[in-house]
N, C-alpha and C positions, 0 to 999 in steps of 0.2 A: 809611656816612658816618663821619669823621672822628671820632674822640674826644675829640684834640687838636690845637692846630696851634702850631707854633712860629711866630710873628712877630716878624719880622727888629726889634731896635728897643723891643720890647716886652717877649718872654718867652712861654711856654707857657701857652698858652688852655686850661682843662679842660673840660670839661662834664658835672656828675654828675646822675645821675638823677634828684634833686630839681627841674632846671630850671635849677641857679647855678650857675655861670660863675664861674671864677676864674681867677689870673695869678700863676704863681711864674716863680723867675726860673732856667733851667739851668744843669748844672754847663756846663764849657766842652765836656766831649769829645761830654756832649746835645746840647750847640747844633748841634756840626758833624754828628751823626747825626741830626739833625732832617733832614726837608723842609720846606723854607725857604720861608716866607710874607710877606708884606710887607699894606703899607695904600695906595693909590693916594690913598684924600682922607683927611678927619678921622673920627674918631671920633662917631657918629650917638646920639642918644633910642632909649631899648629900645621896644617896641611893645606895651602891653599887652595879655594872653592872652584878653583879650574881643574884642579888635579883631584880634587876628591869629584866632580860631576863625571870628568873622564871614567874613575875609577869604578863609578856607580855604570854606572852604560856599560863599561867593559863588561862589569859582572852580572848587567841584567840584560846581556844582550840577546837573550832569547833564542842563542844555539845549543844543539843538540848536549846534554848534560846527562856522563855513564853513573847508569844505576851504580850502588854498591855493591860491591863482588869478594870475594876469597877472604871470607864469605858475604855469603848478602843479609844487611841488618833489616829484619822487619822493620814495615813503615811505624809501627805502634811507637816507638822509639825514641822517634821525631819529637813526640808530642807530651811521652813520660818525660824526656828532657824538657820542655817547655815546663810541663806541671814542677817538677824539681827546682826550676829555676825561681816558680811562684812563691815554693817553698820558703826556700833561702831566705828571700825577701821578702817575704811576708811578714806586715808590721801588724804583730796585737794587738798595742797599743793605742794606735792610732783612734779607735772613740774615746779613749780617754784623757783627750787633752782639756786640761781644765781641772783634772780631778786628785788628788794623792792618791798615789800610787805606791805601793811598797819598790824600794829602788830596786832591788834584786830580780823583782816581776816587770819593774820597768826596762831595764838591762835586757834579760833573757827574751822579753816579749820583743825587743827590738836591733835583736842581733841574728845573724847566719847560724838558722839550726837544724839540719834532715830531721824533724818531729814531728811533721804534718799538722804545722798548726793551721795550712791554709786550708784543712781538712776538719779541725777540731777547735779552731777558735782559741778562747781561753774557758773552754769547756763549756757543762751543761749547766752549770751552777751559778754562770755569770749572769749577771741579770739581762745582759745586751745581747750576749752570742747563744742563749738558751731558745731562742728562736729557729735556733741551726737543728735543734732535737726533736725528737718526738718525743709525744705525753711520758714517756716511761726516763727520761731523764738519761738515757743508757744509748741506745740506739741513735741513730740520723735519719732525720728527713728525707724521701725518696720523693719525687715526681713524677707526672702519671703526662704520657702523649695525648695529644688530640687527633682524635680519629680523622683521616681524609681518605674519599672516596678512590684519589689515582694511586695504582692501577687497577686494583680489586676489594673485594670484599676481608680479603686479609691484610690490607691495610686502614680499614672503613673501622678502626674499633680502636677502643683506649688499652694502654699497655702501661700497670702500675709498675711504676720502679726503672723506666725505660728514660726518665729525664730528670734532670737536676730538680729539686724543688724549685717553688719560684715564688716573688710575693704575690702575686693572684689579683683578689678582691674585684671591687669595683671602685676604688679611688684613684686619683694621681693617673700621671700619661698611659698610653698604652708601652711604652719604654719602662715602665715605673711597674706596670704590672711586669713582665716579663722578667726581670733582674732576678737570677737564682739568689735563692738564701743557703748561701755557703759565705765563708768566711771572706775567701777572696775571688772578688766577682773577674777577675782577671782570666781564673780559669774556664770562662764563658766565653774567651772573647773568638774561639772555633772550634767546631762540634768536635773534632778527634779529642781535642784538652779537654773539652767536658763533658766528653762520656768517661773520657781514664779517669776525670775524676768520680763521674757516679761508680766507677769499678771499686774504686775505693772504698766508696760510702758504704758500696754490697759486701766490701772485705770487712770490712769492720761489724756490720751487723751479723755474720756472717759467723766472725770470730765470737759476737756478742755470747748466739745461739748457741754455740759449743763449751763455751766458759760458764754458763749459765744451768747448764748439766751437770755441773762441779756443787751444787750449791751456792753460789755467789748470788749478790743480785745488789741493785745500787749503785750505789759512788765507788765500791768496792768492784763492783763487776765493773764498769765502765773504766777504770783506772789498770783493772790486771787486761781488758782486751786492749785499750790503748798502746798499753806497753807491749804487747805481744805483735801488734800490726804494727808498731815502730820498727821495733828489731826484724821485723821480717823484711820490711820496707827499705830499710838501713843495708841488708843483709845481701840485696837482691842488688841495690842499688850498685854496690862493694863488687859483687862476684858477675852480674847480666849484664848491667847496662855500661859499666865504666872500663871493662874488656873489649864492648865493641866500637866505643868511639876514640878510647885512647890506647897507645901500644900498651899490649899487657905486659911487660918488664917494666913500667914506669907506675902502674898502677900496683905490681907487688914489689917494688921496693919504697913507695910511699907506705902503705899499710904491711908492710914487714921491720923495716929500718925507721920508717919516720921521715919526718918532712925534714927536710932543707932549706928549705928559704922562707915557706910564711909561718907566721907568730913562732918559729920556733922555743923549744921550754929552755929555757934557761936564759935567753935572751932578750930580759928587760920584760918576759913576760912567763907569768903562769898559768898550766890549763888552766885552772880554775877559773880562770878572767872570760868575759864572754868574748867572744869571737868576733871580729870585724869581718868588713865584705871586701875583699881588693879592688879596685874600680877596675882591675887589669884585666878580671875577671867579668865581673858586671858587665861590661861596656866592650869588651872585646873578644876572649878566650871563649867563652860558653856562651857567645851568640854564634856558634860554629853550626849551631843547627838550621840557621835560615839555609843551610846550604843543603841540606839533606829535605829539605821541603819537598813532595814535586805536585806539578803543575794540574792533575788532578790525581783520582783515587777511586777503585772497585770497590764500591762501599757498602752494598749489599745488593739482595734480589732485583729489587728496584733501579738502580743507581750505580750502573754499570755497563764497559763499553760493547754487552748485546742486551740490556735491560730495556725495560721499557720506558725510563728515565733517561738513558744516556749515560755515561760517567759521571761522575760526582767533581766538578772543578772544584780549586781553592775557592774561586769566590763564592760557590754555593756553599763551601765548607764553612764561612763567614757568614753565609746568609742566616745559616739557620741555628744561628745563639740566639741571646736576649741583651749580648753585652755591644756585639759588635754588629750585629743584624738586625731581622724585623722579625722571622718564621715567616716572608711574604713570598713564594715562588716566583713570580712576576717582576722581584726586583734585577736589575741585569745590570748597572753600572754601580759604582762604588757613592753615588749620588741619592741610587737610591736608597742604599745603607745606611748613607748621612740621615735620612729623613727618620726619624723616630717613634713617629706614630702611624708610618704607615701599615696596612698588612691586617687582615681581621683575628692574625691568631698569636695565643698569650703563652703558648708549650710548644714545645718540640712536635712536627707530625709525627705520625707513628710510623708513614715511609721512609723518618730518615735514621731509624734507628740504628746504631752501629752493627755490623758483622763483623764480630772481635777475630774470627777464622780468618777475615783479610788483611791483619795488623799485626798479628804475630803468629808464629811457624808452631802450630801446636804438636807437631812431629817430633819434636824437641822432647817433648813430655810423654812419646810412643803413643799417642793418639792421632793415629793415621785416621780414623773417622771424622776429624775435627780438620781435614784439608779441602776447602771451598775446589768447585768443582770448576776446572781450568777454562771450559769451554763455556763458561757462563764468567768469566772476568778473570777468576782468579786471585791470588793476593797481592799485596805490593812489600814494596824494597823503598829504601830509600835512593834517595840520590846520593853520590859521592861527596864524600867530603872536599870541595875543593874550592875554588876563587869564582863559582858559579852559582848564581840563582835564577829560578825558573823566573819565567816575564811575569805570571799572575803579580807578583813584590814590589813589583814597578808601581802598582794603583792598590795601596791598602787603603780600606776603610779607615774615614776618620776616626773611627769608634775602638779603634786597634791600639791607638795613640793619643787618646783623648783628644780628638781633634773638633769633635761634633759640635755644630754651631759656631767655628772659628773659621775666621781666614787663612789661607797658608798657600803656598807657591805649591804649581804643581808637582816642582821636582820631590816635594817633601813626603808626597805619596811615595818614594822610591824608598823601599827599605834597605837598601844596598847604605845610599845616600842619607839616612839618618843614621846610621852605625857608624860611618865616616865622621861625619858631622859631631855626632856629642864626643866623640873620643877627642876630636881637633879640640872644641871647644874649652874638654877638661885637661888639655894638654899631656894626654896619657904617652905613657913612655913609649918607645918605638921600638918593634922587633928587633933590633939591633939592640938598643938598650937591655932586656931582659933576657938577648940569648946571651951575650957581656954578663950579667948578673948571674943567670945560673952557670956561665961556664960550660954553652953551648956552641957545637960550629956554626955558625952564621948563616943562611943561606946563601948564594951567590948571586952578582947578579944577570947570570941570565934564568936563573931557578925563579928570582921577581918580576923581570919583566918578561918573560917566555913561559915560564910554567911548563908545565907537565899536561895541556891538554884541558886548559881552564882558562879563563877570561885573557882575551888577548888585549891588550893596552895600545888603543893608538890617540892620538890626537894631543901628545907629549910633547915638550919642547925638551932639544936633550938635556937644557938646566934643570927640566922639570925629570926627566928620568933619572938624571944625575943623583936630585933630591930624594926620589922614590927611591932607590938604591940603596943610598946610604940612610933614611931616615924612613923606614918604611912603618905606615899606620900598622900596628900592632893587630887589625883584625885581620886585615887584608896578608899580613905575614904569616897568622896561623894556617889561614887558608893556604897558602901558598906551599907552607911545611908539609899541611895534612896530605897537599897535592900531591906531594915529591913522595910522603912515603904511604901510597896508596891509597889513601881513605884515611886514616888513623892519626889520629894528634899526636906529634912526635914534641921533642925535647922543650920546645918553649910553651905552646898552648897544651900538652897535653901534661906536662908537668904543672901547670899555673889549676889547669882542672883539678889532677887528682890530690894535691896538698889543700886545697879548699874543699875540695868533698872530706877530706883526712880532718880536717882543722871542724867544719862543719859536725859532723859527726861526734869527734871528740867534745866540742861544749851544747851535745843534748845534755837535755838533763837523760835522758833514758838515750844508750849510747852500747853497740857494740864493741866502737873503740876501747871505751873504758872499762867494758864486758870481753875480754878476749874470749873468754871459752864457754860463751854461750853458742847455741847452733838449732839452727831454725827445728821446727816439730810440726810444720804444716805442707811439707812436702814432701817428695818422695824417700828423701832422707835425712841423716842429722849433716849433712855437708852441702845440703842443694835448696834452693827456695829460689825461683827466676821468675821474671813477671810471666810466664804462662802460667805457674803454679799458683800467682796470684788469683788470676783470671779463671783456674780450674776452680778454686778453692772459693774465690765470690759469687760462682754461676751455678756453685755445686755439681760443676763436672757435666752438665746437662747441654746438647748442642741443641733443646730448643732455647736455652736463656742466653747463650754465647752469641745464636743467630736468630734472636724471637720471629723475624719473617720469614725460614726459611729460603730453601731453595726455590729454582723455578723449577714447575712439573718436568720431570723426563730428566732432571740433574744425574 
């Protein structure tokens, strides 16, 4: 999480460890090296720490939480949301404080952009991020697993291209060896987020090898495959992923009509200006997916609830990064996470390689061969969208939040309870306030304090429900919406989504917004490109590379 955020308007927001929140104002050359924040509505009521601990317990109270239904979003989902969100925020710039910078590169490297630069840095030609590449200046680095003997011989062997690169060597902590070299080591910090990212890495070399058949080769091939896995990325993000978490009438009449309420053009701004982030967003709207987390996952042959593993919990899903883990099996509380050099190993095992057939519904794409065999796990769903998170949230890893080697209260391991927390802190508007702004019905309140079958609120004083009523935190409101209309971000969080996916979009530089009539050419047609088509297209269609350990005998 954030320490600080610069808002546009404002000045730099701190947050010290006491809880206070302050606001100085930057010099000028801070302001342009900031990642640039903005406010969508007003300035909200902070929440008092009795009512935001209530609120957190409610929501991680560890009751039964209904998968998603009519329809059910693959669990893959979960976690492309997470990588998007890396996206977004993902700051360029950031080695280069110290140095001149062209403004234009400093702007764009540190604004809201779907470009994947947490995937491509600032290319292969920079002298910092060309680390990220391989010899040929074109491609990306892949990573190879470390053989472990449980449970067989077809786990006992290395698998190139099965794990994030990583720094390696023999220098520095064994935490120091293990850190991927990718742009943003964020998406390390749980195995689902960085293997969709290695999916990536294979989409793009993938596209290299096809573009490369054309004649191309160089900075010239690197630049036409970049742009072709952008718009495909952009493309998928547009029509797959932002139909299943938000109402689709709200996501086509942002991208048909245009936005309404953020940067809109004509209103003291123009596309052309880079993009800000709305903390409304940041900090509230598009943390909607800690909700859809669940509590474990059918993760492959191995690691499944008739495997010889057992199911795959979150916390093991944590264990076995490099950002937030050790790769150490033996680790079992979030203690032993904190510890950094524990663990004899520097990669990913090769038992815990993804089964991309458990993550997304490859039926979709008429590849009924590509459906994990029911009686050996099966695949997963997310959880509903609602005022609910699984218990594992309650004890994150330090290393999730930059915690490692600091003190901190134990409530602060509650991720319900830090979402709370920095919204209070930055005094973000209150669901009331922005359904007012967009000219939403409001919820009511027995919709806030009763829901629909989601966190139930006790230990309120009625001035305190009084307050939650009328002043309700803005995350805990979208939760409360998506409650009410089944899963699906309605009028206030799902509109705050899709004009920032809209606004995002519109200031890439390589931009289908600003492309209306271009149309994908790596999937089945010129109207369709979904992340399975991703996934078929990186893995070459192969269900050994989709599920490299296969089945168990007799599947």
């Amino acid at each position: 999480m954030r320490d600080s955020f610069f808002v546009v308007g404002e000045g730099v927001l701190e947050f010290g460890d006491n809880g206070e929140a302050t606001t100085r104002q930057p010099s000028t050359a801070e302001e342009l090296r900031r990642f640039r924040f903005s406010r969508l509505g007003p300035k909200g009521p902070r929440t008092d720490e009795e009512t935001r601990v209530a609120l957190a317990t409610a929501i991680t109270a560890n009751v039964p939480q209904p998968d998603s239904a009519d329809p059910a979003v693959p669990a893959g989902f979960t976690y492309l949301g997470q990588f998007v969100d890396h996206d977004l925020t993902m700051d360029r710039t950031e080695s280069q404080l110290g140095q001149d910078v062209n403004l234009d590169e400093l702007l764009q490297g540190r604004s809201p952009a779907l470009d994947l630069d947490s995937v491509y840095g600032r290319g292969p030609r920079d002298k910092d991020d060309q680390v990220f590449y391989a010899e040929d200046g074109v491609k990306l680095k892949v990573g190879t697993t470390t053989p472990v003997p449980f449970p067989d011989e077809g786990t006992n062997v290395p698998f190139e291209g099965f794990d994030l690169p990583r720094r390696g060597g023999t220098a520095g902590t064994a935490a120091d060896r293990r850190l991927p070299l990718i742009p943003d080591a964020r998406n390390d910090e749980n195995l689902v987020v960085a293997q969709t990212h290695l999916a990536f890495i294979r989409f793009h070399n993938r596209v290299v090898d096809e573009l490369a058949l054309t004649g191309l080769s160089g900075e010239r091939l690197f630049r036409a495959a970049k742009e072709l896995v952008v718009r495909h990325y952009q493309w998928l993000l547009r029509t797959d992923h932002l139909p299943r978490i938000v109402d689709p009438a709200i996501v086509d009449d942002v991208f048909t009509n245009g936005r309404k309420f953020f940067e809109v053009p004509g209103r003291h701004y123009s596309r052309d200006n880079s993009p800000t982030m709305p903390v409304e967003f940041s900090v509230a709207s598009y943390r909607f997916g800690h909700s859809q987390v669940r509590g474990a996952y059918q993760w492959n042959r191995v690691f499944n609830s008739t495997g010889p593993g057992g199911i795959a919990t979150l916390f093991a899903l944590f264990t076995f990064t490099g950002v937030s883990g050790n790769f150490d099996p033996s680790s079992g509380t979030p203690a032993d996470l904190d510890d950094v050099d524990r663990g004899p190993l520097f990669t990913l095992p090769s038992n815990w390689i993804a089964d991309f057939r458990r993550l997304y519904d490859f039926t979709e794409a008429d590849r009924e061969d590509l459906v994990p065999p029911a009686r050996f796990g099966g695949g997963n769903v997310t959880k509903r969208i609602d005022t609910l998170l699984v218990d594992p949230l309650t004890q994150l890893p330090a290393g999730t939040f930059g915690g490692r080697g600091t003190q901190f209260r134990e409530i602060e391991r509650n991720l319900a309870f830090r979402n709370l927390t920095r919204a209070s802190m930055m005094e973000l508007a209150t669901g009331q306030q922005i359904a007012e702004l967009f000219g939403a019905e409001p919820l009511t309140a027995e919709q806030i304090l009763v829901g629909n079958g989601g966190a139930v609120v006790e230990g309120l004083s009625e001035e305190q429900k009084a307050q939650l009523v009328a002043n309700t935190p803005l995350w805990f409101y979208i939760l409360r919406e998506a409650e009410a209309g089944g899963g699906l971000m309605g009028p206030v969080g799902g509109r705050i989504i899709a004009e920032v996916f809209h606004r995002a979009m519109e200031g890439s530089r390589i931009s289908i917004v600003r492309s209306p009539y271009w149309r994908p050419t790596l999937g089945p047609d010129s109207s369709t490109f979904r992340m399975v088509d991703l996934l078929l297209f990186a893995f070459e269609g192969k269900a050994d590379l989709l599920n490299p350990l296969g089945d168990p005998a007799g599947a």
